[in-house]
Backbone as CSV, one residue per row, in Angstrom:
resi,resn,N_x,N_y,N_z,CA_x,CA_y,CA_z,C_x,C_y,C_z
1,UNK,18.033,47.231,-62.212,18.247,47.563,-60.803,19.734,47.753,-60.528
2,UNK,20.160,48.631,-59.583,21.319,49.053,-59.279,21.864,48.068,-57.800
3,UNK,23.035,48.730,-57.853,23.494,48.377,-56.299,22.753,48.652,-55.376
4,UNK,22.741,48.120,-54.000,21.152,47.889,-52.695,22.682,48.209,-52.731
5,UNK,21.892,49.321,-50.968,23.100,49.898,-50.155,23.396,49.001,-49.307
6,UNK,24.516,48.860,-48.288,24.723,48.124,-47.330,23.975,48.671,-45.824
7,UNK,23.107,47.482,-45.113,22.819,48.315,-44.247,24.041,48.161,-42.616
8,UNK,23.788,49.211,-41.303,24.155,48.950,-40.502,22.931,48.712,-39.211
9,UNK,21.997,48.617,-39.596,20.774,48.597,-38.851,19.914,48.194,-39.565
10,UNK,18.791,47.449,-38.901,17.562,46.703,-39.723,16.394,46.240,-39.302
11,UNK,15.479,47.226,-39.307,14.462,46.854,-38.636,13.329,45.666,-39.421
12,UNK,13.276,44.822,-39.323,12.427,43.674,-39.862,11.077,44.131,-39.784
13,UNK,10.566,44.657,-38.403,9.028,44.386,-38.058,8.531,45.884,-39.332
14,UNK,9.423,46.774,-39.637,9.323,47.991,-40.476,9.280,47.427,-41.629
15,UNK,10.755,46.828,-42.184,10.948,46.330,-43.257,11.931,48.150,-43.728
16,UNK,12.683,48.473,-43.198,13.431,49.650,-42.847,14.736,49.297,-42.785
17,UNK,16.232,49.986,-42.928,17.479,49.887,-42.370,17.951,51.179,-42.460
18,UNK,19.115,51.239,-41.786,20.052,52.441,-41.320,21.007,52.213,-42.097
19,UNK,21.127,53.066,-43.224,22.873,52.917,-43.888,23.770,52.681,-43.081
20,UNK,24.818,51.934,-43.878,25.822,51.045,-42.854,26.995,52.426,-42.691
21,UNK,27.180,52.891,-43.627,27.530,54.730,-43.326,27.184,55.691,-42.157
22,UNK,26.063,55.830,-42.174,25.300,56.138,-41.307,25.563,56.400,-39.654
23,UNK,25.060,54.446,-39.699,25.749,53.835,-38.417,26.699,54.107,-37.560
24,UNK,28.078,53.837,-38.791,29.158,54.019,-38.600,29.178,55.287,-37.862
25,UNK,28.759,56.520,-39.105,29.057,57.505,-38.019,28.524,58.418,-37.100
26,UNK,27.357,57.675,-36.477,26.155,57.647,-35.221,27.279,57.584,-34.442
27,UNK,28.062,56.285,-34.344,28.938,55.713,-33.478,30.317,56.651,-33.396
28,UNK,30.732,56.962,-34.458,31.793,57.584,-34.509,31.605,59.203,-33.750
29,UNK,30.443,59.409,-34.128,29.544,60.872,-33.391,30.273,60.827,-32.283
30,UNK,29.519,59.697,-31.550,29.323,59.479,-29.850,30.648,59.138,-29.540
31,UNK,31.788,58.872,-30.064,32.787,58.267,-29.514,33.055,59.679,-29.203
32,UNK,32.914,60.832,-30.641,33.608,61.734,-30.516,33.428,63.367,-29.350
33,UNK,32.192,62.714,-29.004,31.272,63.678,-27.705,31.790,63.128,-26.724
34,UNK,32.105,61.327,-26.828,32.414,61.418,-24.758,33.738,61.865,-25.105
35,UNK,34.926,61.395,-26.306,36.146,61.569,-25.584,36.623,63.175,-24.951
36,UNK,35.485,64.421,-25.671,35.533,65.494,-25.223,35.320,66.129,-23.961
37,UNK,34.683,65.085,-23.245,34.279,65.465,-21.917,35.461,65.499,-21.299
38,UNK,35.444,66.071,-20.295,36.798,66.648,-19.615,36.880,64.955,-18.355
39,UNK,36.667,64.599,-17.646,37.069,63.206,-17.219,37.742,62.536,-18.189
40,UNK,36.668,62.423,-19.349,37.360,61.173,-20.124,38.550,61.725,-21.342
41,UNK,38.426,63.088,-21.506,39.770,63.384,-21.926,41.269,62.910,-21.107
42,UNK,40.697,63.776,-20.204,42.027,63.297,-18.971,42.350,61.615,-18.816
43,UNK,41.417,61.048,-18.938,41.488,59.577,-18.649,42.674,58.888,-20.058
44,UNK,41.905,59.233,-20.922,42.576,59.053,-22.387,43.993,59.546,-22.486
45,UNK,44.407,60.811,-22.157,46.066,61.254,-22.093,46.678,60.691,-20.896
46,UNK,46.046,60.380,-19.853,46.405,59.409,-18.583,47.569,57.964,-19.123
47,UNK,46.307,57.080,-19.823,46.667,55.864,-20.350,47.356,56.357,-21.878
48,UNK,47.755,57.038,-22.238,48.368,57.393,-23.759,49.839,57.537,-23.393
49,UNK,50.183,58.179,-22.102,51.196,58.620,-21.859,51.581,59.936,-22.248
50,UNK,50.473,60.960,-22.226,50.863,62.446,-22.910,49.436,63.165,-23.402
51,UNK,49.335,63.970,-23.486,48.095,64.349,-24.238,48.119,63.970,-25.558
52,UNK,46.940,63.773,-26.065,46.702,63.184,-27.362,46.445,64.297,-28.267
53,UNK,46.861,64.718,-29.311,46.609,65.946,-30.473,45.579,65.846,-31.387
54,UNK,44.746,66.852,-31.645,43.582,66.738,-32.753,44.289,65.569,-33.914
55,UNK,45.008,65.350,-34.464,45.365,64.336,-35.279,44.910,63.449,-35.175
56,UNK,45.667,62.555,-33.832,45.488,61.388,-32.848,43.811,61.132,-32.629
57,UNK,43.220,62.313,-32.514,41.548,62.228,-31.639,40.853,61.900,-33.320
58,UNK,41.388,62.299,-33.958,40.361,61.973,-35.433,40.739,60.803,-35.677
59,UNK,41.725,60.292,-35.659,42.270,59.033,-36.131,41.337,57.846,-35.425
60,UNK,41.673,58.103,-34.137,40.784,57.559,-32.907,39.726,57.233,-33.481
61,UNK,38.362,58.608,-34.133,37.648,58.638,-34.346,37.299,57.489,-35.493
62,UNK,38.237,57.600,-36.614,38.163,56.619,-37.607,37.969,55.700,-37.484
63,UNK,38.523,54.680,-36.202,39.085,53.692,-35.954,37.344,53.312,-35.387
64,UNK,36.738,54.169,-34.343,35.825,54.000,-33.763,34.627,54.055,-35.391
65,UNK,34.441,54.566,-36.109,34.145,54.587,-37.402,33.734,52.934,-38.338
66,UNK,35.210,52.286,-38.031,35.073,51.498,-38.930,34.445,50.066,-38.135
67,UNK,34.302,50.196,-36.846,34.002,49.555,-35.745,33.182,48.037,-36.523
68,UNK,32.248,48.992,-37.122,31.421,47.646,-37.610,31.692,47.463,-39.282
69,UNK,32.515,47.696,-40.078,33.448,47.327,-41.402,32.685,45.975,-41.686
70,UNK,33.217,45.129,-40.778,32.665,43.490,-41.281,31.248,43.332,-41.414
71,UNK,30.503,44.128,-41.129,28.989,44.202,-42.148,28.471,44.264,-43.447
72,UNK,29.956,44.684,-44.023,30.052,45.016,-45.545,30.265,43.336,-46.187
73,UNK,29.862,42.555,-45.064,30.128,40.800,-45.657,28.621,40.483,-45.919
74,UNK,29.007,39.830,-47.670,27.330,39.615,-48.176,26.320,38.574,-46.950
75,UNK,27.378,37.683,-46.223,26.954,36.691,-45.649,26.183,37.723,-44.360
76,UNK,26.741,38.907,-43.660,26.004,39.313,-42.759,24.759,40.209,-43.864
77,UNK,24.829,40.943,-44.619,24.129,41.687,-45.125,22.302,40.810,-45.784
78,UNK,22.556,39.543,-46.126,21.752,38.596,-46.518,20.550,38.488,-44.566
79,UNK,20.976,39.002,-43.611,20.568,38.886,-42.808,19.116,39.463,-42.553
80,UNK,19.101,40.718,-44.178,17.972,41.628,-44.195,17.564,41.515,-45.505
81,UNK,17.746,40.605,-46.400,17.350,40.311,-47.311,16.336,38.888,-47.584
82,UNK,15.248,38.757,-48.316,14.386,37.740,-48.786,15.699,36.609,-48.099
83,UNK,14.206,35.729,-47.391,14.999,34.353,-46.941,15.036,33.944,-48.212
84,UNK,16.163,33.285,-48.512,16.878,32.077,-49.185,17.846,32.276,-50.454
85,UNK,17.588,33.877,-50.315,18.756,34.822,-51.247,20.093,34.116,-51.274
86,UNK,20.298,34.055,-50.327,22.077,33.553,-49.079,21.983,31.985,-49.187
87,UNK,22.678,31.155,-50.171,22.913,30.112,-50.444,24.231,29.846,-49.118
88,UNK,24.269,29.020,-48.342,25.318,28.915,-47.545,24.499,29.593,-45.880
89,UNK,25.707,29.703,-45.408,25.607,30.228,-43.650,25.443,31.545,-43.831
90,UNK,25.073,32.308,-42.876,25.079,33.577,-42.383,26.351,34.175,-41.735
91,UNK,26.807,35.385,-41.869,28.178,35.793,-41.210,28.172,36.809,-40.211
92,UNK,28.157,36.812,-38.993,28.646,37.581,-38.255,29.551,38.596,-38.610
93,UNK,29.873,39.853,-37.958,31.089,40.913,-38.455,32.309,40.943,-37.450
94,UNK,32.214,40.525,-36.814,33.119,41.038,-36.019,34.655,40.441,-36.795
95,UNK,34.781,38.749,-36.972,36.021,38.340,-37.399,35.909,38.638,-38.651
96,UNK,34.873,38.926,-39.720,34.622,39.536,-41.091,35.647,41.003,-41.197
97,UNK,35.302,41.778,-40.313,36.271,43.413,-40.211,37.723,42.806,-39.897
98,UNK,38.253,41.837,-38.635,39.560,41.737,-38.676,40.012,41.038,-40.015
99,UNK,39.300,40.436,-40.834,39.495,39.794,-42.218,40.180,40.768,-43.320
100,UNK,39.230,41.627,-43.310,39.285,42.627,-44.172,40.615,43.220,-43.993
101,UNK,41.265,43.525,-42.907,42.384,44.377,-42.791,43.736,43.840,-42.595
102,UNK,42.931,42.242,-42.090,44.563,41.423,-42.039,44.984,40.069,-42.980
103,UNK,44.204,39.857,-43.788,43.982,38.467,-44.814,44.584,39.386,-46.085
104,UNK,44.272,38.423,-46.900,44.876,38.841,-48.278,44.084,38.344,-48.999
105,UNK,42.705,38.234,-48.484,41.720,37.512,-49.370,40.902,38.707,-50.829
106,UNK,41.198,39.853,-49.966,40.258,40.656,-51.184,41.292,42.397,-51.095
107,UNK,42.608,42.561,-51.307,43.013,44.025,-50.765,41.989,44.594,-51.540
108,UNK,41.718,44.929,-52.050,40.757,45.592,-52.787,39.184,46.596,-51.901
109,UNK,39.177,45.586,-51.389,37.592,46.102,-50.440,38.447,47.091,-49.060
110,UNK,39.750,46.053,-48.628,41.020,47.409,-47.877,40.722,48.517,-48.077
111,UNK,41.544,48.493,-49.267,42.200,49.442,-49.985,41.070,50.553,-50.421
112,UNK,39.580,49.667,-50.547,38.317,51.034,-50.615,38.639,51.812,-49.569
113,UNK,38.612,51.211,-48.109,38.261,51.497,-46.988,39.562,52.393,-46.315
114,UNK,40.360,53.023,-47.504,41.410,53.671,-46.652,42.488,53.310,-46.108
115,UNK,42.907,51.756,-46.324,43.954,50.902,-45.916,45.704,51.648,-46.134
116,UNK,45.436,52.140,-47.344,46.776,52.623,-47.637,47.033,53.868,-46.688
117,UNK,46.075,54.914,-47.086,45.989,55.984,-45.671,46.134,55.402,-44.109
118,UNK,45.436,54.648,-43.993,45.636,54.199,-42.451,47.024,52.807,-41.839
119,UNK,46.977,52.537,-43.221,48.404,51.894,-42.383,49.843,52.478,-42.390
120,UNK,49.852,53.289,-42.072,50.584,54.543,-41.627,50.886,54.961,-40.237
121,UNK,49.850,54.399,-39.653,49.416,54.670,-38.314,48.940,53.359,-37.744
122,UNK,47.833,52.720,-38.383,47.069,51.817,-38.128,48.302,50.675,-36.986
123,UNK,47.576,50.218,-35.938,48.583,48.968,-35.853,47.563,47.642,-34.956
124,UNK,47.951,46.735,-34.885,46.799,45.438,-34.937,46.216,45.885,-33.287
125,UNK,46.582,45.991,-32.481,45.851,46.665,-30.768,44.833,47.568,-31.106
126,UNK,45.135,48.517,-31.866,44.053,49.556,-32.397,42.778,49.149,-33.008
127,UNK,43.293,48.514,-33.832,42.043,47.419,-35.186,41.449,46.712,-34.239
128,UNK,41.969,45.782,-33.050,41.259,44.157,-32.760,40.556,45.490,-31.463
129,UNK,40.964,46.372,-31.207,40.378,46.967,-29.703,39.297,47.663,-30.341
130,UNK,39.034,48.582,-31.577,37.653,48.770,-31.958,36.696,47.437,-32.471
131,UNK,37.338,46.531,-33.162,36.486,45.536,-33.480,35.903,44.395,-32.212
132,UNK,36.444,44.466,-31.305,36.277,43.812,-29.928,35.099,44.621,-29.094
133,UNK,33.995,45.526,-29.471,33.033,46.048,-28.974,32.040,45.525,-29.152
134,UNK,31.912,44.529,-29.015,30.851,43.429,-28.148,31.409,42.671,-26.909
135,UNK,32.477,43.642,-26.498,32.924,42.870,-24.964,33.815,41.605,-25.091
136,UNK,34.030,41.353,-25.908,35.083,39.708,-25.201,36.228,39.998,-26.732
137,UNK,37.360,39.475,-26.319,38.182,39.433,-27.495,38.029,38.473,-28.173
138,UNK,38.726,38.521,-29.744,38.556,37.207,-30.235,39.670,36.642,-30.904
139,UNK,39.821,36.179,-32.303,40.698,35.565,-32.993,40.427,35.613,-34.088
140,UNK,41.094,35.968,-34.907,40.737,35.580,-36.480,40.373,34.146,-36.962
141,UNK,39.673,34.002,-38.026,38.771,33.198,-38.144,39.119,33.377,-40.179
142,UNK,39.459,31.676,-40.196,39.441,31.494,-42.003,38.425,31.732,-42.313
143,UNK,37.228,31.070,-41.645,35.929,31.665,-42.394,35.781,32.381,-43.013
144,UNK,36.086,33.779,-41.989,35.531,35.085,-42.477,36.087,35.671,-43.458
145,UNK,36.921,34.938,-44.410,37.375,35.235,-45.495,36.647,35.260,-46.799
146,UNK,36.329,34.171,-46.340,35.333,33.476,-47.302,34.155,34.042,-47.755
147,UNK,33.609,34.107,-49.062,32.250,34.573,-49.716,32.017,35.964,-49.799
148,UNK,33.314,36.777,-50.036,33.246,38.205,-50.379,32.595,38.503,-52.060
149,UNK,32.497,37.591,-52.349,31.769,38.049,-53.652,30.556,38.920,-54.028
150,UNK,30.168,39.423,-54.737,29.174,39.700,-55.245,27.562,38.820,-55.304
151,UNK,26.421,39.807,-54.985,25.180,38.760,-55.047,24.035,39.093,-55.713
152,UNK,23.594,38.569,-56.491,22.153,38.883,-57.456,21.412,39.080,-56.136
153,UNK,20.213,40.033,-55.717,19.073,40.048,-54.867,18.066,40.383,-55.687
154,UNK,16.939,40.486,-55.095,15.468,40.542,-55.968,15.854,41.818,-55.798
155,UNK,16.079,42.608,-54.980,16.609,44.058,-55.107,17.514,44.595,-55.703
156,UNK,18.333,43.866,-56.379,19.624,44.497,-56.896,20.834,43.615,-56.829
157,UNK,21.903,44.318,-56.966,22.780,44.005,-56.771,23.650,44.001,-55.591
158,UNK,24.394,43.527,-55.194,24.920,43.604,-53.636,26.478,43.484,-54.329
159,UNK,27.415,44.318,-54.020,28.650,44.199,-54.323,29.455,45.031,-52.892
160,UNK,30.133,43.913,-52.248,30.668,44.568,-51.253,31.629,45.313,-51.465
161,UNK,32.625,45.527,-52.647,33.410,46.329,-52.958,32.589,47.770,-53.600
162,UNK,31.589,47.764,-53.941,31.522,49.165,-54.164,30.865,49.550,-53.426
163,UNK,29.962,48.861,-51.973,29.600,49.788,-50.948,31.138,49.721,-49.904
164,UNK,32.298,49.179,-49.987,33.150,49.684,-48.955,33.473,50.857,-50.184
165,UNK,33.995,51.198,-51.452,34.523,52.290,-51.689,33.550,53.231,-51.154
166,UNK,32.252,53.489,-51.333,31.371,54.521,-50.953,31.380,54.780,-49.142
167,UNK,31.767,53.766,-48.646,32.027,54.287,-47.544,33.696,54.909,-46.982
168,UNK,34.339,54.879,-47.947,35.807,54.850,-47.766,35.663,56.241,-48.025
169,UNK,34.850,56.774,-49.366,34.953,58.043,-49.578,33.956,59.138,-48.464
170,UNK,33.555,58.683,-47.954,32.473,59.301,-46.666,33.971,59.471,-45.645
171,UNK,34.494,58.549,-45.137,35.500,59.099,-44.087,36.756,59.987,-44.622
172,UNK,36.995,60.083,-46.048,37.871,60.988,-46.276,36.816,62.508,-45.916
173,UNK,35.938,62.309,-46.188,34.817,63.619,-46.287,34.560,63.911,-44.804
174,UNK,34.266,62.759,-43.962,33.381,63.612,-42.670,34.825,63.878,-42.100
175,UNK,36.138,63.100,-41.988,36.893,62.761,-41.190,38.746,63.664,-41.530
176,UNK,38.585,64.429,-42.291,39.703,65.099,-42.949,41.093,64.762,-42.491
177,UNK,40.869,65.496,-40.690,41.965,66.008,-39.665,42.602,64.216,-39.642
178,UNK,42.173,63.539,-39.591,42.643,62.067,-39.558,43.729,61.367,-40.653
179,UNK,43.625,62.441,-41.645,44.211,61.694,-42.884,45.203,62.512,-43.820
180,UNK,45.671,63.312,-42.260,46.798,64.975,-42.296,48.081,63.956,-42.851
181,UNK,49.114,64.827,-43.200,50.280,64.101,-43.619,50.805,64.177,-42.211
182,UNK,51.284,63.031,-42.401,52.685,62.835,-41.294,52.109,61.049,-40.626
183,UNK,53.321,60.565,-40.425,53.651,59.106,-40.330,53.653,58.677,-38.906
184,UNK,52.921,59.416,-37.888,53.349,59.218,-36.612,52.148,58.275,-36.243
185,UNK,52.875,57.306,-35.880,52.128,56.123,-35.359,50.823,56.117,-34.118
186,UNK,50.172,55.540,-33.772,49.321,55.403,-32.871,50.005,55.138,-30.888
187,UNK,49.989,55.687,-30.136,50.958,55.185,-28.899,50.669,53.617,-28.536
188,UNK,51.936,53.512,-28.320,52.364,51.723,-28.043,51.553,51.948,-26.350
189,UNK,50.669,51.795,-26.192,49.834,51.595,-25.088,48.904,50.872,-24.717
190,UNK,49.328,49.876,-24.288,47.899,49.019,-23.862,46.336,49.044,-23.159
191,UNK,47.081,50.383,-22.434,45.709,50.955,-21.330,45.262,52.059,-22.208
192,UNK,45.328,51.938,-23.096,44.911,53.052,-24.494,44.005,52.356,-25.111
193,UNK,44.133,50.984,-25.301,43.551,50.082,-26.017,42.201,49.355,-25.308
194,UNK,42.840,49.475,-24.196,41.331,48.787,-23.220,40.578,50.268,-23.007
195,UNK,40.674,51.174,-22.382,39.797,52.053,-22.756,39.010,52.794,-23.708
196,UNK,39.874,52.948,-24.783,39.288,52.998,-26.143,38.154,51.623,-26.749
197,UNK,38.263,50.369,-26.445,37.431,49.810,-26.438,36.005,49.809,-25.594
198,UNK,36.347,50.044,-24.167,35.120,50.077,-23.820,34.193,52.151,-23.951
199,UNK,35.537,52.836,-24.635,33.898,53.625,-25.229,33.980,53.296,-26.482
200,UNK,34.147,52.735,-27.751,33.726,52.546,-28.714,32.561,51.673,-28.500
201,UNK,32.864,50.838,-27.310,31.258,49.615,-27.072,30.563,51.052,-26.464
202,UNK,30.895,51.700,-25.271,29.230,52.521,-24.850,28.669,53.646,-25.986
203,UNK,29.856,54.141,-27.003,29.460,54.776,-28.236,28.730,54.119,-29.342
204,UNK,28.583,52.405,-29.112,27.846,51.760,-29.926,26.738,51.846,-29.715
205,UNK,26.474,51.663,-28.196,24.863,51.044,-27.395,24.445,52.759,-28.022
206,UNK,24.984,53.713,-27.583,24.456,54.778,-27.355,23.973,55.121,-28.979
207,UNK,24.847,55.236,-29.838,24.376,55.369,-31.534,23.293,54.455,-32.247
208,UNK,23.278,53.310,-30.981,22.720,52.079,-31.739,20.795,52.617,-31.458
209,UNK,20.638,53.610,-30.245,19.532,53.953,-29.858,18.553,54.682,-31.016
210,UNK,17.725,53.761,-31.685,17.155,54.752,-33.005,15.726,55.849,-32.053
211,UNK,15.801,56.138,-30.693,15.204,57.268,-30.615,16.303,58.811,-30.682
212,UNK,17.422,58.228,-30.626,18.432,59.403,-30.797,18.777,59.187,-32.538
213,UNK,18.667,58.109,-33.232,18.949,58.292,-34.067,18.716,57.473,-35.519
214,UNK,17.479,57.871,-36.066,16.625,57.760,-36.671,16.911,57.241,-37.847
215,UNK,16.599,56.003,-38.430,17.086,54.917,-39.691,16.626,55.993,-40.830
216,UNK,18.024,56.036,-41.577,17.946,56.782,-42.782,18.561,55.800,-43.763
217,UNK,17.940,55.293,-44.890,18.274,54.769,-46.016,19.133,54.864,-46.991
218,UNK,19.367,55.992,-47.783,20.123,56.441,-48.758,20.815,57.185,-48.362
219,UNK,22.237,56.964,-48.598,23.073,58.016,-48.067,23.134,59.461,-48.280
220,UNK,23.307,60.218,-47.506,23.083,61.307,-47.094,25.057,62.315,-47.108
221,UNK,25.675,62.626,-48.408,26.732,62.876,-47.874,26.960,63.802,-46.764
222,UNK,26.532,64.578,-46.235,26.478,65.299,-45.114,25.927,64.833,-43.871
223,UNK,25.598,63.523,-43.921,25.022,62.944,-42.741,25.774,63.337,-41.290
224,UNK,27.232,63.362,-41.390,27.732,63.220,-40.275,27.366,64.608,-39.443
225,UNK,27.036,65.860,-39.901,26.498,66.742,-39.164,25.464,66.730,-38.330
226,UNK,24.550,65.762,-38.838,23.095,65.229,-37.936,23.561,64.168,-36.953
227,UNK,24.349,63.141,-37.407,25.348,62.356,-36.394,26.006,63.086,-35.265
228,UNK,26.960,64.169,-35.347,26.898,65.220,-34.089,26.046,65.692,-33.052
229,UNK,24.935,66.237,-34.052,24.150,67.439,-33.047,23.406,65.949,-32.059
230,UNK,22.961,64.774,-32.508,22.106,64.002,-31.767,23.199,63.325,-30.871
231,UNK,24.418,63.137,-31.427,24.977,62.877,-29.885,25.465,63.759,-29.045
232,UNK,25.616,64.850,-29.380,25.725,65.803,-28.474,24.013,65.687,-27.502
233,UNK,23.215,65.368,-28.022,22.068,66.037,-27.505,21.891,64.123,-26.823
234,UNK,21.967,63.035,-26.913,22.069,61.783,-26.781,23.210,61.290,-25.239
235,UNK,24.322,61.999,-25.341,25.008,61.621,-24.014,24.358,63.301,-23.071
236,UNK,23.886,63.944,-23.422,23.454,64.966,-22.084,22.071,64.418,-21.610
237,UNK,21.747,63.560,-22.686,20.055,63.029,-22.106,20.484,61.605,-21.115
238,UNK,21.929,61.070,-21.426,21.713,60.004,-20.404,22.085,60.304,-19.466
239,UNK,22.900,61.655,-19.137,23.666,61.597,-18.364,25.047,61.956,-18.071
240,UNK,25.213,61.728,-19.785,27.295,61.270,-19.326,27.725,62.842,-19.204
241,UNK,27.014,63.831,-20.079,27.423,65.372,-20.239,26.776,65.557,-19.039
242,UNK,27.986,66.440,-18.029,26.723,66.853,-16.871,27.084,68.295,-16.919
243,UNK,27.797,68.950,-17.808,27.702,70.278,-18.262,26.192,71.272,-18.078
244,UNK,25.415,70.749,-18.639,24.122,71.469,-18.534,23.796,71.595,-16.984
245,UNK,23.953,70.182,-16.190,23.268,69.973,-14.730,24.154,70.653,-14.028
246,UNK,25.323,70.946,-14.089,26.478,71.754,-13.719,26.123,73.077,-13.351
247,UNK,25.303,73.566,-14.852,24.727,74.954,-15.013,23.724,75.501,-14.039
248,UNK,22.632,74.593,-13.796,21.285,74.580,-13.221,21.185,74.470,-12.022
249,UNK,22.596,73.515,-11.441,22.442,74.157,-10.097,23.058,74.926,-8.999
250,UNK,24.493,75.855,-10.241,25.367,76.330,-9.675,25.084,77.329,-8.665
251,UNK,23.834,77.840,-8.958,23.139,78.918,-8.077,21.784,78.461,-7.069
252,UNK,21.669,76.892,-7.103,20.712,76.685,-6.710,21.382,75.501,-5.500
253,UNK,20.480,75.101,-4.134,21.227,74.732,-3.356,19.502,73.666,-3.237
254,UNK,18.241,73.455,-4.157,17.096,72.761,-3.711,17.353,71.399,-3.999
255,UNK,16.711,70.424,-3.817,16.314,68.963,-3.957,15.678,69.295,-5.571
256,UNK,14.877,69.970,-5.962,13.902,70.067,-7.177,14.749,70.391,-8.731
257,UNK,15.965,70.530,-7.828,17.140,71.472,-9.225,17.731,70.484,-9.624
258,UNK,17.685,69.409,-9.336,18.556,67.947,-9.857,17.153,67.007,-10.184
259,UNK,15.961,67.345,-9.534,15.008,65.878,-9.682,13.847,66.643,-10.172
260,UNK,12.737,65.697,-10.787,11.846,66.076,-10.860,10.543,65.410,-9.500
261,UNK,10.985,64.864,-8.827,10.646,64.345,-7.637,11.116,64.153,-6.113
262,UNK,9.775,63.893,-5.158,10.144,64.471,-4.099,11.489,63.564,-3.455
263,UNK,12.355,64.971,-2.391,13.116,63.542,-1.595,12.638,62.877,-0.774
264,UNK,13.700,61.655,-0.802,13.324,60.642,0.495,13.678,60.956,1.761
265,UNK,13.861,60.172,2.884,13.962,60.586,4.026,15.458,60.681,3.886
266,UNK,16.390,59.813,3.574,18.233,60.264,3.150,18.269,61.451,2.446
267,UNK,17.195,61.545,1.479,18.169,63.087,0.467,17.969,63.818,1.390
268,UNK,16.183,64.011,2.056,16.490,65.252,2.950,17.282,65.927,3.946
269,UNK,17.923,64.857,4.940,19.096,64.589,5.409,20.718,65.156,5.209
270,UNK,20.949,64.559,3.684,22.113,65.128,3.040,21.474,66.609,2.770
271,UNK,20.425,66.879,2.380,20.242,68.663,1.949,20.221,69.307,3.286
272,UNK,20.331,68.815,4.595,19.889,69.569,5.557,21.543,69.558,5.913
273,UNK,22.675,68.999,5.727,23.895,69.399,5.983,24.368,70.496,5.212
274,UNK,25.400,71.070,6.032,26.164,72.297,5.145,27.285,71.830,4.245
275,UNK,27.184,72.593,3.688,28.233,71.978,2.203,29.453,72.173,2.673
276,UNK,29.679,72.975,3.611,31.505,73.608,3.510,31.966,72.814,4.389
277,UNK,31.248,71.676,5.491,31.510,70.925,6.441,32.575,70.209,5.594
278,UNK,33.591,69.910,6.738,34.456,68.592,5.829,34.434,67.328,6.642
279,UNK,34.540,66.588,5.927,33.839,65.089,6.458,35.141,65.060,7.535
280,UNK,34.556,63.692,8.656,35.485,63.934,9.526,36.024,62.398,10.324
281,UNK,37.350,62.033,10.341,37.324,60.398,10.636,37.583,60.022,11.748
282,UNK,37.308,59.244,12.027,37.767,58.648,13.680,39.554,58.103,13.679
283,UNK,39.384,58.729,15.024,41.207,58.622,15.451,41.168,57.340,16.156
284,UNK,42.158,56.658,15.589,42.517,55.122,16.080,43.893,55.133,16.467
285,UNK,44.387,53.801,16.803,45.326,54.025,17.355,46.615,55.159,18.043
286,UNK,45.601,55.098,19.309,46.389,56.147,20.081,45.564,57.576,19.428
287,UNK,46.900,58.660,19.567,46.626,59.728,18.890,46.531,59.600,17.669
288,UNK,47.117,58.760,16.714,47.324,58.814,15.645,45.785,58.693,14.356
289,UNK,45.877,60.085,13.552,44.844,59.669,12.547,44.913,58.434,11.739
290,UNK,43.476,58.198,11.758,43.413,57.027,10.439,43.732,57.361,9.505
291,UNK,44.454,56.292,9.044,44.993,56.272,7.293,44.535,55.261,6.572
C-alpha cells in the first residue's frame, strides 16, 4: 500500500473525503470570485492604500489557499481514519498551520509548501489573518508542533511531508502569477488584514458547501478549473454576484423580475412610487436643512 492522500473534507456517514488540495482550492476559487466583484475590489484597494496588482491578487489568493495547511497534521488527519489508528490526542489545524510556518520543528514540510517562494513577501499579519478563519484570533501553541511524523494506517501510509510537497506542487501549477519574480512585500496594512480575513472565512463557508462542490478523492491536477467555474456559479446563486440580477432587470420595472413570489402590501407600495423621485427631509431648525 502506498501513501493515503490527505483529506480536507470528510464525510463519515459516506465513508468519502475531499482532497485536502482540492479544498484548498474550492476556497481559494471563492476568495478569488468575491475579490473580483467590483464593491469588494474597491473595498480591498480602499484598506491597501492603492490599488492592488494581479501579482498582489494571486499572492492574496495563495495565502487564502493555504488557509487550512494545518490539516496536513497526522493528529488532525487520524480524525477520518479507523478509531484507534492515532495513539495520543487529536489535533486541530488552525495553531498546526501557524506551526508549520513559524517553528523550526519540521522546515521541511515549509519548505514543501513554498516557504522559500513565499517568504519573500509572506509576513506574520498575512499568515495569522488567513489562518484566523474561524473568527477569533489565536496564539501559537507548542503543541502543535508536536507529532509531525509519519503513520502506518490499515490504509497506507500517511506521511505529512509528501502530501505537503504534492500540494506545494499544485500551487506552483494552479497559482503561477503569485510566484512572478520580484521581492515586493505584502502592504503594511492592518485594515487589509481584517478584511482579507473575513472573506477568506465567507470563501470557506461558501467552498465548504459540497452542493457547489462535490468530494473528489484523488487528485485531479487540473482541479482548480472546476474550482472556478462552481464558484463563479456558487456566489451568483447566493447572491453576492448581482451581475446577472443587474441584467434582468435593467429593462424591467415588475415585482416578478427580482422574485419568484407575490408582493406584500410594502413591496407594492415601494413599486407604486416613481423611481426618479428624490427622497425628501424635513427642515428643522428654522429655515435651516437637516444635516
Amino acid at each position: 500500500m502506498g501513501n493515503i492522500p490527505p483529506w480536507g473534507k470528510f464525510d463519515e456517514s459516506r465513508d468519502d473525503i475531499h482532497h485536502l488540495s482540492h479544498h484548498c482550492a474550492d476556497v481559494a476559487a471563492c476568495f478569488e470570485a468575491l475579490a473580483r466583484l467590483p464593491v469588494v475590489e474597491n473595498r480591498l484597494n480602499v484598506v491597501a492604500g492603492g490599488v492592488l496588482d494581479a501579482v498582489t491578487c494571486a499572492r492574496l489568493t495563495v495565502l487564502a489557499f493555504l488557509h487550512d495547511a494545518g490539516k496536513l497534521h497526522p493528529g488532525f488527519q487520524a480524525k477520518g481514519w479507523p478509531k484507534g489508528v492515532r495513539r495520543g490526542p487529536l489535533n486541530g489545524h488552525v495553531h498546526e498551520g501557524a506551526a508549520i510556518f513559524t517553528a523550526d520543528f519540521s522546515p521541511q514540510i515549509a519548505q514543501a509548501l513554498c516557504f522559500d517562494d513565499l517568504s519573500a513577501w509572506l509576513n506574520k499579519d498575512a499568515l495569522f489573518a488567513t489562518l484566523a478563519h474561524h473568527g477569533r484570533p489565536f496564539r501559537e501553541a507548542a503543541a502543535a508542533e508536536r507529532g509531525w511524523r509519519s503513520v502506518q494506517t490499515p490504509n497506507g501510509q500517511y506521511d505529512p511531508l509528501a502530501a505537503a510537497s504534492e500540494i506545494g506542487a499544485m500551487m506552483h501549477r494552479w497559482f503561477p502569477a503569485a510566484f512572478a519574480i520580484g521581492n515586493a512585500s505584502m502592504p503594511n496594512a492592518p485594515g487589509l488584514w481584517h478584511l482579507f480575513c473575513g472573506l477568506v472565512t465567507l470563501a470557506d463557508w461558501i467552498g465548504s458547501d459540497r452542493d457547489f462542490f462535490p468530494y473528489v478523492r484523488a487528485l485531479e491536477p487540473d482541479y482548480i478549473g472546476k474550482a472556478r467555474v462552481q464558484a463563479a456559479r456558487a456566489i451568483g446563486i447566493v447572491g453576492l454576484d448581482t451581475a446577472s440580477l443587474s441584467r434582468r432587470i435593467a429593462a424591467c420595472s415588475d415585482f416578478s423580475c427580482v422574485a419568484e413570489f407575490a408582493p406584500n402590501a410594502q413591496q407594492k407600495m415601494v413599486g407604486a412610487c416613481d423611481p426618479d423621485e428624490r427622497l425628501g427631509f424635513p427642515r428643522m431648525r428654522g429655515d435651516r436643512p437637516w444635516r
